[in-house]
N, C-alpha and C positions, 0 to 999 in steps of 0.2 A: 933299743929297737933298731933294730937293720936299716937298711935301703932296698932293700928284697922284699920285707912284710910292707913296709910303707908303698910301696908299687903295686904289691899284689893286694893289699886293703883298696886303693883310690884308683883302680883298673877293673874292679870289677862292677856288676851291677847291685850298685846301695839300693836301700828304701827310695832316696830322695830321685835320683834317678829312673827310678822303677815310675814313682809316680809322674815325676815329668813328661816320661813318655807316656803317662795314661790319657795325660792334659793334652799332650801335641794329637795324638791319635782320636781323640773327641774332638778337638778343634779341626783339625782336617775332616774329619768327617760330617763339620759342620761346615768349612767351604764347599764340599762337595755334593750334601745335600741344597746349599745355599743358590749354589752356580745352576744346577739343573734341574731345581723344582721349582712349580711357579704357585703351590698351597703349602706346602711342605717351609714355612719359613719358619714356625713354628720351634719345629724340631732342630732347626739351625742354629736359629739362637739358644734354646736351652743347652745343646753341643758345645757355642761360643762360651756361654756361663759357664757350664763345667771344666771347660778350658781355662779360660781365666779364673775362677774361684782353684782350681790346683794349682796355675802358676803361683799364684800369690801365696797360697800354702807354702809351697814348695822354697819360695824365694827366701818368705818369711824365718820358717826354720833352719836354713841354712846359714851354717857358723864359718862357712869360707869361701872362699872366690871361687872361679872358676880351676878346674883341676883338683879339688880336693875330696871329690867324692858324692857330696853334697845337691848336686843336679840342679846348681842356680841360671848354669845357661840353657837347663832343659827347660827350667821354670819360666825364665826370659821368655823362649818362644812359645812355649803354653799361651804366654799370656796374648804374644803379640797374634799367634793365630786365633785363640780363641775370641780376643777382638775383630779378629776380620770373620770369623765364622758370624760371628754375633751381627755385624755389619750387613754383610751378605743375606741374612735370614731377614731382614728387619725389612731391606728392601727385593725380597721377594713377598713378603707378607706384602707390604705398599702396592706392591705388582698384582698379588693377587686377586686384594680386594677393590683396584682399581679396573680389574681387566672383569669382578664381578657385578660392577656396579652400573645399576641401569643409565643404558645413556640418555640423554631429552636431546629430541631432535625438534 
Protein backbone atom coordinates (compact mmCIF):
# COMPACT_ATOMS: atom_id res chain seq x y z
CA UNK A 1 0.00 0.00 0.00
CA UNK A 2 1.16 3.50 -1.06
CA UNK A 3 1.37 6.64 1.11
CA UNK A 4 -1.13 8.26 -1.52
CA UNK A 5 -4.06 5.45 -0.64
CA UNK A 6 -3.05 5.70 3.30
CA UNK A 7 -3.68 9.66 3.09
CA UNK A 8 -6.60 9.51 0.89
CA UNK A 9 -8.22 6.47 3.16
CA UNK A 10 -7.45 8.70 6.84
CA UNK A 11 -8.46 12.28 5.04
CA UNK A 12 -11.63 11.52 4.25
CA UNK A 13 -14.92 11.38 6.15
CA UNK A 14 -14.99 7.58 7.81
CA UNK A 15 -18.14 6.12 9.73
CA UNK A 16 -16.36 6.89 12.94
CA UNK A 17 -16.12 10.41 12.07
CA UNK A 18 -19.40 10.88 10.45
CA UNK A 19 -20.81 9.79 13.75
CA UNK A 20 -18.73 12.00 15.95
CA UNK A 21 -19.88 14.85 14.40
CA UNK A 22 -23.57 13.49 14.76
CA UNK A 23 -22.58 13.46 18.71
CA UNK A 24 -20.91 17.14 18.65
CA UNK A 25 -23.83 18.55 16.57
CA UNK A 26 -26.64 16.98 19.34
CA UNK A 27 -24.59 18.22 22.10
CA UNK A 28 -24.24 21.70 20.81
CA UNK A 29 -27.63 21.71 20.22
CA UNK A 30 -28.14 20.88 23.59
CA UNK A 31 -25.90 23.81 24.97
CA UNK A 32 -27.94 25.84 22.94
CA UNK A 33 -31.29 24.83 23.86
CA UNK A 34 -29.74 24.65 27.57
CA UNK A 35 -28.41 28.42 27.53
CA UNK A 36 -31.76 29.95 26.23
CA UNK A 37 -34.62 28.06 27.51
CA UNK A 38 -35.89 28.18 30.90
CA UNK A 39 -38.66 24.69 30.38
CA UNK A 40 -37.11 23.29 27.49
CA UNK A 41 -34.24 21.48 29.93
CA UNK A 42 -35.69 18.50 29.08
CA UNK A 43 -34.76 18.41 25.64
CA UNK A 44 -31.20 19.55 26.74
CA UNK A 45 -30.28 16.84 28.45
CA UNK A 46 -31.63 14.17 26.20
CA UNK A 47 -29.34 16.24 23.46
CA UNK A 48 -26.37 15.83 26.33
CA UNK A 49 -27.21 11.86 26.32
CA UNK A 50 -27.16 11.49 22.92
CA UNK A 51 -23.91 13.24 22.81
CA UNK A 52 -22.26 11.46 25.09
CA UNK A 53 -23.80 7.86 24.52
CA UNK A 54 -22.08 8.51 20.57
CA UNK A 55 -18.89 9.74 22.10
CA UNK A 56 -18.55 6.77 23.95
CA UNK A 57 -19.66 4.55 20.95
CA UNK A 58 -17.50 6.30 19.03
CA UNK A 59 -14.29 6.18 21.27
CA UNK A 60 -15.19 2.63 22.09
CA UNK A 61 -14.71 1.31 18.64
CA UNK A 62 -11.90 3.06 17.64
CA UNK A 63 -8.74 0.87 16.91
CA UNK A 64 -6.38 4.08 16.70
CA UNK A 65 -5.37 7.35 18.04
CA UNK A 66 -5.85 10.39 16.87
CA UNK A 67 -5.28 10.76 12.83
CA UNK A 68 -6.19 7.41 11.78
CA UNK A 69 -9.46 7.73 10.62
CA UNK A 70 -11.32 6.50 13.51
CA UNK A 71 -13.06 9.99 14.88
CA UNK A 72 -11.64 9.25 18.69
CA UNK A 73 -11.07 13.17 18.97
CA UNK A 74 -14.43 13.71 17.53
CA UNK A 75 -15.65 11.26 20.09
CA UNK A 76 -13.58 13.10 22.98
CA UNK A 77 -15.63 16.22 22.23
CA UNK A 78 -19.05 14.48 21.75
CA UNK A 79 -18.52 13.52 24.94
CA UNK A 80 -17.12 16.54 26.74
CA UNK A 81 -20.03 18.60 25.14
CA UNK A 82 -22.59 16.40 25.39
CA UNK A 83 -21.85 16.55 29.18
CA UNK A 84 -22.10 20.24 29.36
CA UNK A 85 -25.43 19.94 27.13
CA UNK A 86 -26.51 17.42 29.76
CA UNK A 87 -25.35 19.99 32.63
CA UNK A 88 -26.91 22.92 31.12
CA UNK A 89 -30.41 21.20 30.58
CA UNK A 90 -30.54 19.85 34.23
CA UNK A 91 -29.99 23.37 35.60
CA UNK A 92 -32.42 24.87 33.47
CA UNK A 93 -34.94 22.26 34.39
CA UNK A 94 -33.85 23.48 38.37
CA UNK A 95 -34.58 27.00 36.95
CA UNK A 96 -37.72 26.13 35.82
CA UNK A 97 -39.48 24.44 38.13
CA UNK A 98 -38.13 26.78 40.82
CA UNK A 99 -39.26 29.90 38.96
CA UNK A 100 -42.71 27.56 38.75
CA UNK A 101 -43.10 27.03 42.18
CA UNK A 102 -45.44 28.74 44.39
CA UNK A 103 -43.81 31.19 46.61
CA UNK A 104 -45.22 31.38 50.65
CA UNK A 105 -45.13 34.86 51.67
Amino acid sequence: MSLSQIAAQTYGLTAGRAWSLVGIVAGLAGVGIGVFARRRGVVAVACGVVGVVLGVVVVLMAKGGPGTGYGIVGGYVSLVVGVVAAALGWRAMRKGARAAAPRVE
